[in-house]
C-alpha positions as CSV (number, residue, x, y, z in Angstrom):
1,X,-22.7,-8.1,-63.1
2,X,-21.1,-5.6,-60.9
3,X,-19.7,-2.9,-62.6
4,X,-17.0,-0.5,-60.7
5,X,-20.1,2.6,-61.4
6,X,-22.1,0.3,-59.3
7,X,-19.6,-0.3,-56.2
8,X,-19.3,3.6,-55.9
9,X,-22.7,3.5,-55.4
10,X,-22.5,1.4,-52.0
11,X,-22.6,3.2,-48.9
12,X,-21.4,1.7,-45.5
13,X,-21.1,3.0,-42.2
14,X,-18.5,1.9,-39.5
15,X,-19.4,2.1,-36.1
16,X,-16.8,1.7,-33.2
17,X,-18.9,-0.5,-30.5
18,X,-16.7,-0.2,-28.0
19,X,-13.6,2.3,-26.8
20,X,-11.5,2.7,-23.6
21,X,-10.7,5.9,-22.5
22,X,-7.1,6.8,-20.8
23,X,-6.9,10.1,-19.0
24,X,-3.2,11.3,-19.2
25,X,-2.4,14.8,-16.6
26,X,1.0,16.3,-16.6
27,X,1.4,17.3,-12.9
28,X,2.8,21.5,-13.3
29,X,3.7,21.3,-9.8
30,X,6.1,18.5,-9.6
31,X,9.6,19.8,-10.3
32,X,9.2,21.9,-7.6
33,X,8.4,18.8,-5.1
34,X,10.0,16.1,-6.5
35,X,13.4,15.6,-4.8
36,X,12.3,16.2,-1.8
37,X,9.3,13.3,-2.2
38,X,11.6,10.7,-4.4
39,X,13.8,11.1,-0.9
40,X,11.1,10.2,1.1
41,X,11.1,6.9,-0.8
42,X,13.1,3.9,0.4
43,X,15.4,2.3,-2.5
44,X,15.6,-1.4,-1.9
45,X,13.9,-4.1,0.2
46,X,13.1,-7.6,-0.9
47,X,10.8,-6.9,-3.5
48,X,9.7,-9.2,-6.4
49,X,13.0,-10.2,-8.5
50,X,11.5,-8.2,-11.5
51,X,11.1,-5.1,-9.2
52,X,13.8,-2.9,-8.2
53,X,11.7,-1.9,-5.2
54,X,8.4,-1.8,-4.2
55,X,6.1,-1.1,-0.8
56,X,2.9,-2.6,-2.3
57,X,3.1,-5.3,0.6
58,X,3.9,-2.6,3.5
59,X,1.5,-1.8,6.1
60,X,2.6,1.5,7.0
61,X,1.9,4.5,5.2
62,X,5.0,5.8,4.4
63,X,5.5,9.5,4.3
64,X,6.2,10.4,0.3
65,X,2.1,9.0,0.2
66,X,0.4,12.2,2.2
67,X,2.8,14.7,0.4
68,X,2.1,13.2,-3.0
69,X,-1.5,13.1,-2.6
70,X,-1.4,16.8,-1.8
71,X,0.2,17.6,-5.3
72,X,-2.2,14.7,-7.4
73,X,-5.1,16.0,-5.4
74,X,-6.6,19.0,-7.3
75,X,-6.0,16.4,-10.6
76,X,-8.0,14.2,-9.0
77,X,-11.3,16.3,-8.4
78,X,-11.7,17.6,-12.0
79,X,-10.9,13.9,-13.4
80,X,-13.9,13.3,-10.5
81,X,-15.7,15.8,-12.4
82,X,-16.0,14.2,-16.0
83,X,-15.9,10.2,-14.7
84,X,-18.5,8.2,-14.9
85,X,-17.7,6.3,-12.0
86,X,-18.0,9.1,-8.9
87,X,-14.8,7.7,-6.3
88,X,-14.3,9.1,-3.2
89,X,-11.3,8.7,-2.4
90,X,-7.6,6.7,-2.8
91,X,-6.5,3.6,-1.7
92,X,-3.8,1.2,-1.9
93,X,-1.1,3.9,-2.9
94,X,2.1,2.4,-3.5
95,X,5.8,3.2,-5.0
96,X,8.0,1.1,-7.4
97,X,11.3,1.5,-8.6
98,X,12.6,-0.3,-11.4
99,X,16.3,-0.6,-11.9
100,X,17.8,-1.6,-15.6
101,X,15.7,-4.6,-17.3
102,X,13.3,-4.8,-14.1
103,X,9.6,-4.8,-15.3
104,X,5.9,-5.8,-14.2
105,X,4.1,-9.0,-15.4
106,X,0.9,-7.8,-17.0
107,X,-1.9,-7.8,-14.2
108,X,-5.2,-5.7,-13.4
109,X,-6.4,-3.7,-10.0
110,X,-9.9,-5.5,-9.9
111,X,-13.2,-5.2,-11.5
112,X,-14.5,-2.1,-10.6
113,X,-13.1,2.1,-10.4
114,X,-10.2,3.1,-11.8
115,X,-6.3,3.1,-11.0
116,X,-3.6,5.6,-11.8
117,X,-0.3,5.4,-12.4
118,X,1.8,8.6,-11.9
119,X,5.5,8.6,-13.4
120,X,8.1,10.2,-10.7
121,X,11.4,9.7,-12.1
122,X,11.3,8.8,-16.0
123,X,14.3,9.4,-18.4
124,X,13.3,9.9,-22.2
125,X,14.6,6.0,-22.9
126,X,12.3,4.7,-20.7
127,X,8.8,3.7,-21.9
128,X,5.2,4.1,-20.4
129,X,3.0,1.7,-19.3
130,X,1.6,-0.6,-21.7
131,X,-2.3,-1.8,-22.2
132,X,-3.6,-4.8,-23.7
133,X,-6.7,-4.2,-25.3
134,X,-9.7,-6.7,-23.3
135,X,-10.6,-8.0,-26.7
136,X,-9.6,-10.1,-29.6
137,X,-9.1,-8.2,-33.0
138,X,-10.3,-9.6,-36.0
139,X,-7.4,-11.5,-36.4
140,X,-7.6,-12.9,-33.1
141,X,-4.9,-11.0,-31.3
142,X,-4.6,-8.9,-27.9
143,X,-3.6,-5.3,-29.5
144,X,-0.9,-3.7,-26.9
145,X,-0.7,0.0,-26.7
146,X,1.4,2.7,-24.6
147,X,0.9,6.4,-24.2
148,X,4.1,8.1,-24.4
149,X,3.9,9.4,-21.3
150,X,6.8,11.8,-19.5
151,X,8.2,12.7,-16.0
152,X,5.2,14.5,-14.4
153,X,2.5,12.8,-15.7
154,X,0.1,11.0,-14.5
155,X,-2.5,8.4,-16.0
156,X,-5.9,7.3,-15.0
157,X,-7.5,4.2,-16.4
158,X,-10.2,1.6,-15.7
159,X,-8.8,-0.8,-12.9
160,X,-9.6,-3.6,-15.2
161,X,-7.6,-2.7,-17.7
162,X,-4.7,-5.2,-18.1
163,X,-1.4,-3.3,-18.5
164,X,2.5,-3.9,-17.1
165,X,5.8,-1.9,-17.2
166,X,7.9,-3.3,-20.1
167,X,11.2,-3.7,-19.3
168,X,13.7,-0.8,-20.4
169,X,17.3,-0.8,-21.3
170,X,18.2,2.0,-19.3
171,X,20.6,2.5,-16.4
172,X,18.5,5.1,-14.9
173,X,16.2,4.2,-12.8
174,X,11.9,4.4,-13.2
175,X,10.1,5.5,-10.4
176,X,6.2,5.2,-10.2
177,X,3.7,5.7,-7.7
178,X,0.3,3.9,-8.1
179,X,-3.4,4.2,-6.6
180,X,-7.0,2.9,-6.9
181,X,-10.0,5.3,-6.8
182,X,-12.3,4.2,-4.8
């Protein structure tokens, strides 16, 4: 018979197996630059129904992307510094602007590197971007997390990562500007 003496006794260990890692950087510099590069940004087209706005499909490089890299760009190198994975540079950079109830279907940037995701015009109503977890819980769910996250700040997580904006009640609008490390 087990006696409650004899359960005290027991020792266990837990062991997380597995964890992702989100690196979150608020950008000091972007009050200073940010009319002027939220400006540079065109504010409709015929993007996606769900999207305000977006350039993901443009071929040109549009002039907001050199400016912002020049602000991100000293973030960049020390994240370089404690990655795993050693990119060596950006690609695919691209704007979105969401407008009241606009949002992103969940989706990935691809197997390998990591993507960022850098918040240019965020009121305090609106809500970050938010991760599905690549595995089942115990119960056999997808947990969802965000990172409360604020104007300024920019995020850099595994490309494979599933994530999406939610949808926000808001009438101001969200303005992000994303990019793979490669």
């Amino acid at each position: 018979m087990i006696t409650s003496s004899h359960l005290n006794q027991i020792q266990h260990t837990k062991v997380d197996l597995f964890k992702i890692s989100v690196t979150q950087y608020f950008i000091r510099e972007w009050e200073q630059v940010k009319e002027s590069i939220l400006l540079s940004i065109p504010s409709s087209n015929d993007a996606e129904k769900h999207i305000g706005f977006t350039d993901y499909f443009e071929e040109t490089d549009a002039k907001y992307k050199e400016n912002i890299f020049k602000i991100l760009e000293p973030y960049l190198q020390e994240f370089c510094k404690i990655s795993f994975y050693k990119f060596t540079g950006i690609s695919n950079m691209w704007c979105q602007r969401y407008n009241a109830r606009d949002y992103h279907v969940p989706h990935d940037h691809g197997a390998l590197g990591y993507s960022c995701v850098f918040y240019a015009k965020m009121s305090e109503d609106h809500s970050g971007t938010l991760f599905f977890s690549p595995f089942n819980d115990e119960t056999g769910t997808h947990a969802c997390n965000s990172i409360a996250c604020k104007e300024g700040d920019l995020i850099i997580f595994p490309s494979n990562l599933m994530h999406m904006a939610p949808p926000h009640d808001s009438i101001e609008e969200r303005v992000i500007i994303s990019f793979n490390l490669v």
